[in-house]
C-alpha positions in Angstrom: 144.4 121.5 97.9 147.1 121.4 95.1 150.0 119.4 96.0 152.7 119.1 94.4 156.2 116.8 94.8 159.2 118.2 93.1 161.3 115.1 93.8 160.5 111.1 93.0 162.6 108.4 91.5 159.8 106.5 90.2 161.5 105.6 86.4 164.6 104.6 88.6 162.8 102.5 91.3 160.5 100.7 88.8 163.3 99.6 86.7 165.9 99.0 89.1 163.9 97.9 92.2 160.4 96.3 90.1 158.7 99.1 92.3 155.3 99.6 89.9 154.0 102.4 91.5 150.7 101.4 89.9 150.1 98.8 92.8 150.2 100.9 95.4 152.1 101.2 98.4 150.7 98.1 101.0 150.7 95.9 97.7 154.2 97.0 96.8 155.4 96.2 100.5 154.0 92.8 100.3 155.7 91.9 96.9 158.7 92.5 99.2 159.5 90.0 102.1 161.2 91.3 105.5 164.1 92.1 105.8 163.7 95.5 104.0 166.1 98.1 104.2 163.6 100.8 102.7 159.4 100.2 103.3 157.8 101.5 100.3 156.1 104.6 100.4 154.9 106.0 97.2 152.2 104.5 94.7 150.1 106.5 92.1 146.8 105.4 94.4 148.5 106.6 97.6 149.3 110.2 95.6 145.8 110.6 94.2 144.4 110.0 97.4 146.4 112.7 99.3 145.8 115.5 96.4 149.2 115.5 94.6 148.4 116.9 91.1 151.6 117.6 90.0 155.6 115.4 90.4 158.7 115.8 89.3 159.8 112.0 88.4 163.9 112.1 87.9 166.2 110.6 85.6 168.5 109.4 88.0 171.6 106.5 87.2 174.1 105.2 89.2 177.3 105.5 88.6 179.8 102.8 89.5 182.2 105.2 91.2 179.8 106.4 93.8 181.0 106.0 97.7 177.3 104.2 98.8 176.2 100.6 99.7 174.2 99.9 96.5 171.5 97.1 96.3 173.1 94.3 94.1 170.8 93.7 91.3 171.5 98.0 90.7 172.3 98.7 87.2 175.5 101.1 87.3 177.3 103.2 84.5 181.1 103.8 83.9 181.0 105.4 80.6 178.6 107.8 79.1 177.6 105.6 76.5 176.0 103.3 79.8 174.8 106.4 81.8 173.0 107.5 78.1 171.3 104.1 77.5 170.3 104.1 81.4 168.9 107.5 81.1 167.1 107.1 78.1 165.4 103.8 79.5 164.3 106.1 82.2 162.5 108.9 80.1 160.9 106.0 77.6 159.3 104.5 80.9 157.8 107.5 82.0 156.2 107.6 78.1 154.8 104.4 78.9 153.6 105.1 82.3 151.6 108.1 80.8 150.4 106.2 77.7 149.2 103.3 79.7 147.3 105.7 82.7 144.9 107.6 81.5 144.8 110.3 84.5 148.7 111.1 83.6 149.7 113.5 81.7 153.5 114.8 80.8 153.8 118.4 81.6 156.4 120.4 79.6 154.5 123.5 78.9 152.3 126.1 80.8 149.3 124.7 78.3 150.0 120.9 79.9 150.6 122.5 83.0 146.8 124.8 83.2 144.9 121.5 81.7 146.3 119.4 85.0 145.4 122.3 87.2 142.4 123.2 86.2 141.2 119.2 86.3 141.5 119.5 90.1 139.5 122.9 90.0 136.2 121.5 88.3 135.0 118.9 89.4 135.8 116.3 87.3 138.6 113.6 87.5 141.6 115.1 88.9 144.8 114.5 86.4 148.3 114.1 87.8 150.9 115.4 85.8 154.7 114.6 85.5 157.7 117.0 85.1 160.8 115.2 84.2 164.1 116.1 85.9 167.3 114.9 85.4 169.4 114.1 88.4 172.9 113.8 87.3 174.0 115.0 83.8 176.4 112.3 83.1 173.5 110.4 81.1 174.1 113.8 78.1 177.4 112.6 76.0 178.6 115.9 75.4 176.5 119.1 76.4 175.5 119.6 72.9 172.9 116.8 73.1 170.8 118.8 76.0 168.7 119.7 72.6 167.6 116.0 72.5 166.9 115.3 75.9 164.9 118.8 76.0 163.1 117.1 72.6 162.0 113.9 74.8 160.3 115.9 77.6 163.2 117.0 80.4 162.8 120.7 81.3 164.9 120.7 84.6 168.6 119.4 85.0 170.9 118.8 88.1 174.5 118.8 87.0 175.5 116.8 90.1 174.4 113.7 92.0 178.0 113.0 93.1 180.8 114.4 91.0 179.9 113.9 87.6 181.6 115.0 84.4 180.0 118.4 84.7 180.5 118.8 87.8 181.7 118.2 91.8 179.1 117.2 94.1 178.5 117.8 97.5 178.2 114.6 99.2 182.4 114.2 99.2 183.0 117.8 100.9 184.3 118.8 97.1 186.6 122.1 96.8 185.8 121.4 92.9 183.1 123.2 90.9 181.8 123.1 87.2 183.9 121.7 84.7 184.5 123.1 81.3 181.9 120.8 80.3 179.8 122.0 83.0 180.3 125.8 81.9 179.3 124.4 78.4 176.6 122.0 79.6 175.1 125.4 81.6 175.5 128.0 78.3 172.7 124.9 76.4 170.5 124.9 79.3 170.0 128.4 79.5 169.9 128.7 75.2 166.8 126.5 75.8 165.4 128.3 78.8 165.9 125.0 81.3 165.5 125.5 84.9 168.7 124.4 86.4 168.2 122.9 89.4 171.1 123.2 91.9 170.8 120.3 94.2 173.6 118.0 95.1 175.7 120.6 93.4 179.3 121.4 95.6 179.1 124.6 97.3 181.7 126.1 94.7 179.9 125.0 92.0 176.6 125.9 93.6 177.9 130.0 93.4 179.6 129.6 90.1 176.1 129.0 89.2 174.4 131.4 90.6 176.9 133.8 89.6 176.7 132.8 86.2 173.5 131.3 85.0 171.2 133.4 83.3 168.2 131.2 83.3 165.6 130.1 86.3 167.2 128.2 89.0 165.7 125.7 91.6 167.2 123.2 94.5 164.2 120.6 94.0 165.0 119.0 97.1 167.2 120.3 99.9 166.9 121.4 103.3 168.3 124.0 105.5 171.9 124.1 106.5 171.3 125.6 109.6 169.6 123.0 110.7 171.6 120.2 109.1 175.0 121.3 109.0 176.3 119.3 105.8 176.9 120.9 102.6 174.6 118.4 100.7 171.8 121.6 102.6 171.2 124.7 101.7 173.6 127.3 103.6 171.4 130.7 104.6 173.3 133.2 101.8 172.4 129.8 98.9 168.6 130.1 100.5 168.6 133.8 100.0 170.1 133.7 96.8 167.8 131.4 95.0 164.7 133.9 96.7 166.5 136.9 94.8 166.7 135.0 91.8 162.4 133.9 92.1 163.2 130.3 92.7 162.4 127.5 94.3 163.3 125.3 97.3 161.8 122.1 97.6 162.1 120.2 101.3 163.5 116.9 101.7 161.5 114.4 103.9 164.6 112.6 104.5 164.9 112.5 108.6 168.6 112.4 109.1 168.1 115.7 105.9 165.4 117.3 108.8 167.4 116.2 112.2 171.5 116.5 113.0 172.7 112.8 114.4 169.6 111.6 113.1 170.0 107.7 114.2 168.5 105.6 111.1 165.1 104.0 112.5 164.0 106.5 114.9 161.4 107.7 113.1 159.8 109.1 116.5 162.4 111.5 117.4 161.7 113.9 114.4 157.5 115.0 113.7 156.6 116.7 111.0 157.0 119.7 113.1 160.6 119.4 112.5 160.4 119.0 108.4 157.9 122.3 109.1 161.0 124.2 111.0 162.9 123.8 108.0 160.4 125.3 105.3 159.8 127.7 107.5 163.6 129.0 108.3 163.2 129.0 104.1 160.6 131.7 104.3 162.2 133.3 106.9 165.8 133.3 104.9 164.2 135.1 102.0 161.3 136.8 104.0 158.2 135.2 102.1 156.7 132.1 101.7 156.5 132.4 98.0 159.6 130.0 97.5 159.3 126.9 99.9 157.6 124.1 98.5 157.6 120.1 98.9 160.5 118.2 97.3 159.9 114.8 99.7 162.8 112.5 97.6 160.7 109.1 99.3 161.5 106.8 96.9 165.3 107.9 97.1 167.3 105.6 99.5 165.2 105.3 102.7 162.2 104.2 103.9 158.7 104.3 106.2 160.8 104.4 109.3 163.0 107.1 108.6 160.1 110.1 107.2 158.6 112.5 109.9 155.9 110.5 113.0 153.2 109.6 111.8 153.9 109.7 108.4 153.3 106.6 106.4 153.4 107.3 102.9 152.8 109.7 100.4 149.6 109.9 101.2 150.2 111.7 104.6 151.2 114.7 102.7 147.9 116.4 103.7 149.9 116.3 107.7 152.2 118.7 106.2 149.4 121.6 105.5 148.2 120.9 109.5 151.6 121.5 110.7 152.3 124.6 108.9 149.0 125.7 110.2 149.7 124.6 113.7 153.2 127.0 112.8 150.8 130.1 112.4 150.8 129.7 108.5 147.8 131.3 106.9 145.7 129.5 104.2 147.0 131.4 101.0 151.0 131.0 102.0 150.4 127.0 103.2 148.5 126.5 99.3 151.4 127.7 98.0 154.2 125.8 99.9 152.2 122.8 99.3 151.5 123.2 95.7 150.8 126.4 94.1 154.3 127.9 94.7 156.0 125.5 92.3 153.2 125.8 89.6 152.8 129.6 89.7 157.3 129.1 89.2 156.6 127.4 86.5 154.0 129.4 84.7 157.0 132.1 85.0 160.0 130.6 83.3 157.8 128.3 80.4 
């Protein structure tokens, strides 16, 4: 089976955290003495084991403003000239992560995308490709230079994180939306044919978008709000929205994302059953299972003990295919929502 992720921070967790996801996941935990706040979970073995042919890796930085404990040693940005340099220190380690593996590939074209694919369909070594996102706009100076960052690989962009110059987010409740900058940011994007990818986004500026943006539109990772009642989901008219518009919804394996009052630690009280009940109130929203996918985020601010029992890594991915089975899901629909729904998307809009 196919599988693919549309949501890691690897770039930001090997720089910022020394997180090599070439070790591996038990070597990476024992590089890091107890107390942890967040167990490892992803490694480039622990994906090829489990199938995963094809990530999204982000180009996520921090900025200084943001209202969120932050590990110490976290580089931050307070100009655009910092959040730039951050960004682009992000995208030349994903060069080098490619260059020095020989299974990876950068994807940013169906021809990249058909040669990863088709690796896992004959026999021989299985690639794993890369897609690079960008979490967070504030790392482009001015929307103009979308055409360079487009140039260096990135074919997806989220305007927001939290409220960035482009743009409110949705983690502060924000009655904001898209800035002009934002509105400019959006007309380059779509010039280009970029996916924007609506995720963190405030809910104003989340239907400006939709109202307005021409091009393909995604949330890579985000759950439902009907589950989770906080804006940073997916309310059921955004879900159906994104369907009429042939996108994509990637789910979060974030427990307190998958459980309300989710108490951090109590990784028992929510089974992948419960990360299933979500991707399937997707499908039921739009009324297919052509636009659910996997979006699991588990490199992006919690650990082992807060992803769906048993889970350990992202290796278990594999538990997520038995679920939706157990959830009456036939074989063609769980391929897709674990893999093939987010390829045969991109094949569309490249």
């Amino acid at each position: 089976m196919f599988i693919v992720d549309s949501h890691l921070d690897l770039a930001y967790n090997a720089i910022v955290k020394g997180r090599d996801p070439r070790l591996g996941v038990a070597q990476i935990r024992a590089n890091e003495p107890p107390p942890v706040k967040n167990i490892a979970t992803v490694g480039l073995p622990e994906m090829r084991r489990a199938g995963i042919g094809l990530i999204f890796g982000s180009i996520f930085v921090s900025p200084a403003s943001a209202p969120f404990e932050r590990d110490p040693h976290e580089f931050t940005y307070e100009t655009p000239e910092q959040a730039h340099k951050l960004g682009m220190d992000q995208i030349d380690y994903y060069r080098r992560l490619v260059d020095e593996e020989e299974d990876l590939r950068l994807v940013t074209n169906t021809a990249e995308l058909d040669e990863v694919v088709r690796s896992h369909e004959e026999g021989r070594k299985p690639l794993l490709g890369i897609v690079i996102l960008m979490e967070g706009a504030d790392p482009i100076r001015r929307p103009e230079e979308v055409a360079l960052w487009y140039e260096r690989g990135v074919r997806l962009i989220g305007p927001a994180w939290d409220d960035t110059r482009y743009c409110a987010g949705a983690w502060r409740d924000s009655k904001q939306g898209l800035t002009d900058d934002g509105r400019a940011l959006l007309e380059v994007m779509a010039d280009l044919g970029m996916v924007l990818d609506l995720t963190h986004m405030s809910e104003v500026a989340t239907f400006q978008s939709l109202d307005s943006y021409p091009g393909p539109i995604v949330a890579t990772h985000a759950n439902a709000r009907a589950i989770v009642p906080t804006e940073r989901q997916l309310s059921d008219r955004q879900i159906k929205l994104i369907g009429e518009r042939d996108g994509m919804i990637g789910a979060v394996l974030c427990n307190s994302f998958l459980r309300p009052n989710y108490v951090r630690n109590a990784k028992e009280s929510v089974p992948v059953s419960q990360l299933v009940a979500h991707m399937d109130h997707v499908c039921q929203v739009i009324g297919d299972a052509r636009h659910s996918g996997i979006g699991s985020d588990l490199d992006g601010g919690f650990g082992m003990l807060d992803i769906p029992d048993p889970m350990d890594s992202i290796a278990d991915m594999p538990m997520i295919a038995t679920g939706l089975q157990e959830k009456g899901y036939g074989e063609a629909d769980i391929a897709g929502i674990m893999g093939m729904n987010w390829v045969e998307f991109l094949r569309r809009v490249w």
